[in-house]
N, C-alpha and C positions, 0 to 999 in steps of 0.2 A: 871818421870811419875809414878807415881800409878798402881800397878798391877790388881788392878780390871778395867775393861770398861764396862761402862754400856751402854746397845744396845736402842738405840733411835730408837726402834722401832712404827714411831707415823705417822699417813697421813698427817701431816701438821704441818707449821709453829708454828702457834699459841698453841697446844698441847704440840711441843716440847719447846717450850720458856713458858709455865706454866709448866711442870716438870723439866727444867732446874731454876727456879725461885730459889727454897731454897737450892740450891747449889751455890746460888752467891759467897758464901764464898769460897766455897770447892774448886771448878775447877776441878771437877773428869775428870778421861779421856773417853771419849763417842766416842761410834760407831757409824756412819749414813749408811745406809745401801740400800737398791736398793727404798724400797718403798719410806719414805721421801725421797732421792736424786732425786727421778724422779718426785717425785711431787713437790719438792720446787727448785730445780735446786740446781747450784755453790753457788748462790748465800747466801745460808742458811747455806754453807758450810765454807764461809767467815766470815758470819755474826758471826756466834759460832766459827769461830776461832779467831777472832778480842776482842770477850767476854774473853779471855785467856783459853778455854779449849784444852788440847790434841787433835787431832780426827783422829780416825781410819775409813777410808773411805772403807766402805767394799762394793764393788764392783762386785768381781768373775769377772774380764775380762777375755774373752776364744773366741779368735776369729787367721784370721791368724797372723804371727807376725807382720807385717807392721804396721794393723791397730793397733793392742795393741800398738806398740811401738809411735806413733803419739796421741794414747787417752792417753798413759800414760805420754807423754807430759804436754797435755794439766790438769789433774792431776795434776801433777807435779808445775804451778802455783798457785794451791789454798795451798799450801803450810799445805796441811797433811802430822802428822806425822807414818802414816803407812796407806798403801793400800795392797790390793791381787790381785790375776790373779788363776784360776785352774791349777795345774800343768799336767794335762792330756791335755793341750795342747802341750805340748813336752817341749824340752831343748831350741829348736829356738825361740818360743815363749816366754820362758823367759830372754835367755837373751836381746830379742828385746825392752820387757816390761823395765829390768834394765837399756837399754839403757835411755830410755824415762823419766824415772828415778832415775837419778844417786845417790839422796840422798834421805835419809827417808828410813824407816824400810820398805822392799819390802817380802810380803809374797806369798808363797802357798799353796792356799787348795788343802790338798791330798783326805777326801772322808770327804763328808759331814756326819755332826753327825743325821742328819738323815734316812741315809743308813744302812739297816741292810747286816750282811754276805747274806739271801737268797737274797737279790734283787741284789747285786754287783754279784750271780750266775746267777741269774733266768730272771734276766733285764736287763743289764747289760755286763753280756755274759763273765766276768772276773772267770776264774776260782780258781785262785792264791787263796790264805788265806787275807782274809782284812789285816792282820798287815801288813803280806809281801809286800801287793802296794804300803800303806800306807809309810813305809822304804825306796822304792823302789824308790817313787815321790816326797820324802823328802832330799833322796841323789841326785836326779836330779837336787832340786832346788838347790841346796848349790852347786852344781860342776854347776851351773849357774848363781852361782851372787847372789843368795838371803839369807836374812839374818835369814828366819826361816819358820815355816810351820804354818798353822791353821792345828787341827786334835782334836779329842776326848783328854782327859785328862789320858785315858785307854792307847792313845801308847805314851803317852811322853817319860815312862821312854826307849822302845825302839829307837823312836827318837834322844834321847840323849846318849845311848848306843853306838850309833852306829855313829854319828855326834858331840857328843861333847855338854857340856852344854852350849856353846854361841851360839849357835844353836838355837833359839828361837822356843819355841813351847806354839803359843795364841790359848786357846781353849776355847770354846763355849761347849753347853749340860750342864749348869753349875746352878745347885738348890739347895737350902736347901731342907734338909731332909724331911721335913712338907711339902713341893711342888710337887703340881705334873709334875710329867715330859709332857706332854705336847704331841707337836710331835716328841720329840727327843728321838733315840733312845740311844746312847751309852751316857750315862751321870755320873754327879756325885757332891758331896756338894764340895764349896771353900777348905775346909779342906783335903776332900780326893784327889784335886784337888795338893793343895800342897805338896801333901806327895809323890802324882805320879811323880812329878818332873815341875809341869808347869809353863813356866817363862810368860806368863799374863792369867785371865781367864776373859772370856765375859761373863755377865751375865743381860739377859732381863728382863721377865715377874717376876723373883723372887726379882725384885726393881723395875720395873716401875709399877706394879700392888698392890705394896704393901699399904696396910695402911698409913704406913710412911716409904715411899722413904731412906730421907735421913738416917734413923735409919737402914733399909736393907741393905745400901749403907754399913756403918760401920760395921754393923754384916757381912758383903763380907769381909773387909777389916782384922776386928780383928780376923776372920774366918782362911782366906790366912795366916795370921802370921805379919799383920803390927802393930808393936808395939804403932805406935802414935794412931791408931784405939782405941785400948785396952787399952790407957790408958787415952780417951775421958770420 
């Protein structure tokens, strides 16, 4: 699989199978994410897996563990190859999730990239240091079964510091430099992304809005450091 995933961020069907269109060839690895999954169902989740693309089912489940572990079941037959859960659900809750589970890349989001340090004090009510949590909910998931974390691009290197580079850390907040960031706050280009240590980066609006998609798609790719990108 491809280290870039492009975030199919679309309300429907037919949107995302005309921006999947000129990638017939490619089979990049794509995200489906809470908006189209609930608007198109499983069923759109098969359909573009039967197409041959990768898909990372991003979800965020955070409920008690029972139920995660029966939803992540049911997951578990559309045969994605990577879903998440938050890990501020605890350790039970994940290992219930990896029950449900047992194969494919099983992630946890430790703090969403659109969290800043004041709202994790002032919202939040967490006083610790962002990285510290971030560290904190990323060794929980690994002494739980999971095979890596979503998080900024900002704590990979401590992530892996501290867990080891097989440790997967797929991060999101991810723009070229000419982009604006958007909502997100802790971000950075595919490039600086690489150099932090991140073993996949997600990346939305800086390809699905672009002029030309598939030409973004590569600029991500020869960006990261994939050589077949760069020598397209």
């Amino acid at each position: 699989m491809k280290p870039v995933i492009i975030a199919l961020d679309f309300p429907n069907r037919q949107e995302t199978m005309d921006f999947l269109q000129p990638f017939r060839d490619e089979k990049p690895f794509v995200k489906i994410g809470m908006e189209l999954f609930y608007g198109e169902g499983p069923d759109l989740v098969r359909e573009i897996k039967d197409m041959g693309y990768p898909i990372f089912l991003d979800l965020k489940l955070h409920d008690i563990p029972h139920t995660v572990e029966r939803a992540m079941r049911r997951l578990h037959t559309l045969n994605v190859d990577m879903t998440n859960l938050h890990a501020a659900g605890g350790s039970a809750m994940m290992r219930a999730a990896r029950e449900g589970y047992p194969d494919g890349v099983l992630l946890a989001v430790t703090q969403l990239t659109s969290t800043s340090p004041e709202m994790l004090k002032d919202e939040l009510g967490i006083v610790k240091p962002m990285n510290d949590i971030i560290v904190q909910y990323a060794a929980l998931a690994k002494e739980s079964g999971l095979n890596g974390v979503v998080c900024s691009p900002l704590e990979s290197p401590l992530v892996h510091e501290r867990l080891g580079k097989a440790f997967l850390t797929v991060t999101p907040g991810i723009r070229f430099a000419d982009n604006a960031k958007d909502d997100q706050k802790r971000v950075t280009t595919p490039a600086q992304a690489k150099e932090l240590g991140s073993s996949y980066i997600v990346v939305g609006r800086s390809i699905t809005k672009a002029e030309d998609p598939v030409a973004s798609y590569r600029r991500a790719l020869a960006d990261f450091g994939d050589a077949e990108a760069e020598n397209r």
